[in-house]
N, C-alpha and C positions, 0 to 999 in steps of 0.2 A: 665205374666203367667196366673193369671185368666180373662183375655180375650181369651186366646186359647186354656183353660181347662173345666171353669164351664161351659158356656153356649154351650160347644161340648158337655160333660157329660152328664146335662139334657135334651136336645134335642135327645140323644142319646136313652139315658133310656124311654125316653116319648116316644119316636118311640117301643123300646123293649114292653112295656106294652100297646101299641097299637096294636103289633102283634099277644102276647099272647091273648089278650081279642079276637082276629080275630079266634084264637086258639078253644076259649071258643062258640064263635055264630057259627063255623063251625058243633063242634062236637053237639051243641042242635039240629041244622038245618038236620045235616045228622043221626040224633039218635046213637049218639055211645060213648060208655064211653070218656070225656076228659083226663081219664088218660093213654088211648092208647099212645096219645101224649105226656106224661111225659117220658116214654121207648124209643120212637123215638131215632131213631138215622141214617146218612147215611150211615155207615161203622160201621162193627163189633168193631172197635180198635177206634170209637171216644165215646166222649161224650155223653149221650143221652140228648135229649131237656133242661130236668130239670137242667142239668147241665151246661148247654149252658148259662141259664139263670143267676144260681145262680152263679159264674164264672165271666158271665160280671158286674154284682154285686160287687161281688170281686175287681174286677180290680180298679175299681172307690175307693171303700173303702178304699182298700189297699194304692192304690196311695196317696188320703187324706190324710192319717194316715203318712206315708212315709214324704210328702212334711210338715208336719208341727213338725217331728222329734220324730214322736209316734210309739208306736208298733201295728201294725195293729190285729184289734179283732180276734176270730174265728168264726165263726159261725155254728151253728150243719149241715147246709144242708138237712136239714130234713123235706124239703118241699113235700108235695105225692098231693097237688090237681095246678092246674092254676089260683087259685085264689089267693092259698096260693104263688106263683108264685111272682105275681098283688103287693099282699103285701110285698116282700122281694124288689120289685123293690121300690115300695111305701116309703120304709124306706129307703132303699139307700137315695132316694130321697130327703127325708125330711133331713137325714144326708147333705147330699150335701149343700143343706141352708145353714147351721149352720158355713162354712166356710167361713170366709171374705177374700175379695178379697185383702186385705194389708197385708195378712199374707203371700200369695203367690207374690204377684208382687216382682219386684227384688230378686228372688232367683232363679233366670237363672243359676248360677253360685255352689250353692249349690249341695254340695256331698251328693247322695244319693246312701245307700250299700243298698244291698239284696241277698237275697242266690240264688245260683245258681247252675247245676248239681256238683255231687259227694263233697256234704259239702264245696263245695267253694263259694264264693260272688264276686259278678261285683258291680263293683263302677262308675256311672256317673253321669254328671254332672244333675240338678232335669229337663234343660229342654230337655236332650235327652236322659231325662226319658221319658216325659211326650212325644214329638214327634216321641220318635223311639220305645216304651214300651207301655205305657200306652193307649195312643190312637190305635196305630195299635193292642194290644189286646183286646182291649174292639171293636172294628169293628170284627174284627176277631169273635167273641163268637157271637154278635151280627146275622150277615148275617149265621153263621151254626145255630143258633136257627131259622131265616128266611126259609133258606132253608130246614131245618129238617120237619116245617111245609107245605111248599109249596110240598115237596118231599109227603107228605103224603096227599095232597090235597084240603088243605084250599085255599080258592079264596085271596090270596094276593100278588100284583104288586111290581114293583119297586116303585110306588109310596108312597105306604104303607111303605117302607124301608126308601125313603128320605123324604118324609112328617108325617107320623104319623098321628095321627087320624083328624089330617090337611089336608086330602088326597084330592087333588081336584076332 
């Protein structure tokens, strides 16, 4: 389990905070407030960027918290710049550390609840949490925060999305 958890997660995030920074050198380069870009959004009825961000944040949290039988925090969401952005990923980050990878191995099998539409909870097993939940929403948040920016005209590839500031 933390072979096909942590090093997804931070490679994930590290790509995240390499797009927003792409976020940050776009709006210096073209003179225009960075927090255009906090509003962003592709659709009236989604997310806008800021939340895209803070969101896939979440997911990772959340799940940590989840897999080691804790309540997950809340956080105000009350980020308004892309740095401040930088920094929420930043802490995820540093959080992510702090979980050893013996706490997760062998608990493939572990029940994990969480609430679900109209006050009810889904119960599965933690790894298809982690393969059928966890992963595919933190990708999910990910590539609309990607495209929310590429949508509004920052110079960034696919590669920028599978490498990260690794970007060949």
């Amino acid at each position: 389990m933390s072979s096909a958890s942590l090093p997804v997660f931070r490679q994930s995030l590290g790509h995240l905070r390499h797009i927003v920074q792409k976020g940050i050198n776009d709006a210096q380069a073209r003179s225009y407030a960075p927090q255009v870009l906090m509003q962003a959004r592709l659709a009236p009825d989604m997310l806008p960027f800021s939340r895209q961000v803070t969101v896939a944040c979440d997911v990772v949290k959340i799940w940590g918290h989840r897999m080691q039988g804790l309540e997950p925090p809340k956080y105000p969401n009350d980020e308004t710049t892309l740095e401040q952005l930088q920094d929420r990923i930043d802490q995820t980050l540093a959080w992510l550390a702090t979980i050893p990878a013996d706490v997760l191995d062998g608990t493939e099998e572990q029940s994990i609840t969480m609430p679900a539409s109209n006050g009810q909870t889904q119960t599965m097993y933690s790894e298809d949490y982690l393969k059928h939940w966890a992963i595919p929403n933190l990708f999910f948040h990910i590539t609309t925060a990607y495209a929310i920016l590429r949508h509004n005209g920052v110079p960034l590839g696919k590669r920028d999305f599978l490498y990260g500031p690794d970007t060949p």
